[in-house]
C-alpha positions as CSV (number, residue, x, y, z in Angstrom):
1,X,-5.1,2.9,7.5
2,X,-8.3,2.7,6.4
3,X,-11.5,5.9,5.6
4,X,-14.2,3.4,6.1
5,X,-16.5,3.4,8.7
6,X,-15.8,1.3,11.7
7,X,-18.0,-1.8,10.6
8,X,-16.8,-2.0,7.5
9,X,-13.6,-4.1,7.2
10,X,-12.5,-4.6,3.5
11,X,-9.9,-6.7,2.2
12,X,-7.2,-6.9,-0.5
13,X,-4.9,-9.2,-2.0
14,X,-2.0,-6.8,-2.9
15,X,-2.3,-7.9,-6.8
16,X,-2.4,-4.4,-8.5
17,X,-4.9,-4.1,-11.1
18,X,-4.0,-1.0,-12.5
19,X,-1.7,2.4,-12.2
20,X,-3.6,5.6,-11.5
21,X,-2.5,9.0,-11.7
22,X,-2.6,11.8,-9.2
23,X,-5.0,14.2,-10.7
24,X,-5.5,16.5,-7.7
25,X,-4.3,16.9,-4.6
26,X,-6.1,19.7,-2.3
27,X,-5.5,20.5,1.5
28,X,-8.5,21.6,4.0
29,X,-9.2,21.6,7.4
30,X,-10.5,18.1,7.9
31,X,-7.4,16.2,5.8
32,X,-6.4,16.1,2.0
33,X,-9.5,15.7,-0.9
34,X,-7.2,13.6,-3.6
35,X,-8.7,13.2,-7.5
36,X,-7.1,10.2,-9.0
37,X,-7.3,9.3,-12.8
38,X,-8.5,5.4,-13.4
39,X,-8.7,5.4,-17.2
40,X,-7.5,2.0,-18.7
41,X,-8.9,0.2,-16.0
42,X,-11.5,-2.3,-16.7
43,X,-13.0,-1.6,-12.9
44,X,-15.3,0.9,-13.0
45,X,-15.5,2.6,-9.3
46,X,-18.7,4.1,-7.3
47,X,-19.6,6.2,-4.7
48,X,-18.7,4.4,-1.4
49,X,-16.6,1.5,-2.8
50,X,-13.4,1.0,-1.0
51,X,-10.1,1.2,-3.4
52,X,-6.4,0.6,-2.3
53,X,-4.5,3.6,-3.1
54,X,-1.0,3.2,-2.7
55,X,-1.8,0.5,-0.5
56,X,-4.0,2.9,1.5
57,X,-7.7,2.0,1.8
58,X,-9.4,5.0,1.1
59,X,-13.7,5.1,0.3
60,X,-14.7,6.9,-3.2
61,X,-16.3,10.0,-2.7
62,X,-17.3,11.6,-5.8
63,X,-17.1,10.1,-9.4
64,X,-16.7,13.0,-12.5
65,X,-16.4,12.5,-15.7
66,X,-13.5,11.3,-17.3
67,X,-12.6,8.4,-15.3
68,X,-11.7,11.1,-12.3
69,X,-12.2,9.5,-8.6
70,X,-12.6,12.0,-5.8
71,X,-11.1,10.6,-1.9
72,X,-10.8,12.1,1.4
73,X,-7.9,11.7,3.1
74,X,-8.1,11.9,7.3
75,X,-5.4,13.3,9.5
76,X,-4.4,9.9,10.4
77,X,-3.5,8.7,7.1
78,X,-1.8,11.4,6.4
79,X,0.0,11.1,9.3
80,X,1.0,7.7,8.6
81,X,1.7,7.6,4.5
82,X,3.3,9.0,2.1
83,X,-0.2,10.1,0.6
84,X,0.5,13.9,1.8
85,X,3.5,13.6,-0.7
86,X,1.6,13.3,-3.8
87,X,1.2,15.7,-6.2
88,X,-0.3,16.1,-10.2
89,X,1.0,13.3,-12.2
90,X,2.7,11.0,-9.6
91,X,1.7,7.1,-10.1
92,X,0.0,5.2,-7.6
93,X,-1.2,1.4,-7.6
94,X,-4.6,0.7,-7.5
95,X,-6.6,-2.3,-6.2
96,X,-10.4,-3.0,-5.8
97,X,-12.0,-4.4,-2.4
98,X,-11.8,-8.2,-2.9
99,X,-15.2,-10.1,-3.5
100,X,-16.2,-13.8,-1.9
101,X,-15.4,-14.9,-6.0
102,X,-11.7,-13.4,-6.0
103,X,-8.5,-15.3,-6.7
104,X,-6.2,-14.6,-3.8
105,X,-3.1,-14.9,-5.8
106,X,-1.7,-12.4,-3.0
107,X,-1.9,-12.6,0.6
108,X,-4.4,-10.9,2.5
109,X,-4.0,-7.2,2.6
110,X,-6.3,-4.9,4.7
111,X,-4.9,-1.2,3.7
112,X,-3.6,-0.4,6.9
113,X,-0.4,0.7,6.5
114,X,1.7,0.7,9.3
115,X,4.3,2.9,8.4
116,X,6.7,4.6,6.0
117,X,9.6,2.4,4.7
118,X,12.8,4.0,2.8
119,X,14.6,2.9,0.3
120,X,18.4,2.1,1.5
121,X,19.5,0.6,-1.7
122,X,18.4,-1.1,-5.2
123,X,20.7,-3.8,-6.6
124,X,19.8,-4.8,-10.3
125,X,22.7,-7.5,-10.5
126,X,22.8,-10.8,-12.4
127,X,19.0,-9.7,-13.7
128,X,17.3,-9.8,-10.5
129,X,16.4,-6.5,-8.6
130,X,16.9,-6.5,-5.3
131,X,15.2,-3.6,-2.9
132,X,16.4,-2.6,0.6
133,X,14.1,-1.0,3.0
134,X,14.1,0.3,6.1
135,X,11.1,0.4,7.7
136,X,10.0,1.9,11.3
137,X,12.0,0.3,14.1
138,X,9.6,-0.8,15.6
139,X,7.8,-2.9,12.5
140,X,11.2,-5.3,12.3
141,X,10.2,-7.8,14.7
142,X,6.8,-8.1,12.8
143,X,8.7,-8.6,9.6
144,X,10.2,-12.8,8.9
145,X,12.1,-14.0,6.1
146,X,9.6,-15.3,3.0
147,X,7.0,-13.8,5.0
148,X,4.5,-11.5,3.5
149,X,5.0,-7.8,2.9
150,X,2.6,-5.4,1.2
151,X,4.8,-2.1,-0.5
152,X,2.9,0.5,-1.7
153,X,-0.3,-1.7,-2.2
154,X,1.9,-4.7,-3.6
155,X,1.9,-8.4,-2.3
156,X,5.7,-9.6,-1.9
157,X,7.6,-11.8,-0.2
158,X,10.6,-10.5,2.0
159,X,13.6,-12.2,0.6
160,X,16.1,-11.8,3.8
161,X,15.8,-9.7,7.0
162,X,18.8,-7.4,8.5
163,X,18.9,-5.6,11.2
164,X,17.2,-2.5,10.7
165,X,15.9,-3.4,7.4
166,X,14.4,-6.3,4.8
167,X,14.9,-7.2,1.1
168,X,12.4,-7.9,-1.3
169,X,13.0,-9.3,-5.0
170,X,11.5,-7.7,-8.2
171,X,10.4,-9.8,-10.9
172,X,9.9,-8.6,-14.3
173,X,6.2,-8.6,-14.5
174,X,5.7,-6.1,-10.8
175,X,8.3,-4.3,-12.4
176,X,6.1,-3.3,-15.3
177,X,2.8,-3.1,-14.1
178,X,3.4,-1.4,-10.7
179,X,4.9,1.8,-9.4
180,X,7.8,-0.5,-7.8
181,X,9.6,-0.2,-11.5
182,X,10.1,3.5,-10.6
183,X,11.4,3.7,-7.2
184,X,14.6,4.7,-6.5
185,X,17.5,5.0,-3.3
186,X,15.0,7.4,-0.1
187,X,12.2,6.9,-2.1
188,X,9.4,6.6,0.6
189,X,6.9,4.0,0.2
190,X,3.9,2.4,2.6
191,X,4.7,-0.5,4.6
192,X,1.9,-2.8,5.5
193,X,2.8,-5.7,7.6
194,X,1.5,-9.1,7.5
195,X,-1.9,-9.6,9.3
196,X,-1.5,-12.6,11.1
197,X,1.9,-11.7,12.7
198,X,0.3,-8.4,13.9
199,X,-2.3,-10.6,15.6
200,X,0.7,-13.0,16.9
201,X,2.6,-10.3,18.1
202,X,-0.5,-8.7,19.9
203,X,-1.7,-11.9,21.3
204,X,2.3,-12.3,22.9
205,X,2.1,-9.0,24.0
206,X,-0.7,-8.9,26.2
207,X,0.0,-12.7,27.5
208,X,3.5,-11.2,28.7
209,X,1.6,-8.1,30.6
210,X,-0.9,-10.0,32.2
């Protein structure tokens, strides 16, 4: 669910650099104009570079002082995000466009988010937490077991699949430097599924209907 123009494709490896904070958040009659805070983060944004917000690919618009970032927001992401939720002060995970150079400690994430997941349950026994969500219906075939999951702009592995819904695992570290350490049971969150079985599942898909 990307702003960029159609030639542009940039990519992402759903390792969160930083937290930003919802600054602004203003309706008109083209979509939402967001402000986000990035202080503390040693990536410096300009005008036209392509950020992951919340997992959602969005194109810089206006820089201000302050470390303030300026995004617009199109009916269709706001349609399918949880970007028309935010309001002054809410968290969000933030992730610079990947370069040639960058470590792809993730998987590859393209900030198209394919729908809104809830949180059924959050089980913090024996020191592990454990996260339930239910995604749209119709994402669960696309979703395998130690496949990869992007929530809320974060690379993770899906730890078992059930019918209407998938686990993930927590570990300490996305815990602390993520939004993920805040969510809690309905907590919405962006679901983007993996690439490659999107592509599978397309491929399939039009084989069967020809």
């Amino acid at each position: 669910m990307s702003q960029q123009e159609p030639y542009a494709h940039p990519m992402f490896t759903g390792l969160v650099q930083a937290v930003g904070e919802v600054a602004g958040v203003q309706s008109h009659s083209q979509g939402i104009a967001l402000q986000i805070h990035f202080r503390g983060w040693d990536h410096t944004p300009s005008v036209g570079d392509s950020i992951s917000i919340a997992g959602v690919c969005l194109t810089v618009t206006r820089i201000e002082q302050d470390g303030l970032a300026s995004f617009d927001v199109i009916p269709e992401s706001i349609a399918r995000t949880t970007l028309s939720g935010l309001a002054p002060g809410d968290k969000v995970n933030l992730e610079h466009a990947s370069r040639v150079d960058t470590l792809f400690g993730g998987h590859i994430v393209q900030g198209h988010v394919d729908g809104v997941g809830k949180v059924r349950s959050i089980n913090k026994a024996d020191g592990e937490w454990r996260v339930d969500i239910a995604p749209p219906i119709e994402l669960m075939p696309l979703i395998a077991p130690k496949g990869s999951i992007t929530i809320d702009g974060v690379s993770l592995t899906v730890a078992c699949v059930n019918a209407d819904s998938f686990d993930v695992a927590l570990i300490p570290v996305t815990l602390e430097c993520t939004t993920l350490g805040k969510l809690k049971t309905d907590d919405q969150s962006n679901i983007e599924t993996d690439v490659i079985a999107r592509q599978v599942a397309h491929y399939l898909e039009a084989m069967h209907n020809q």
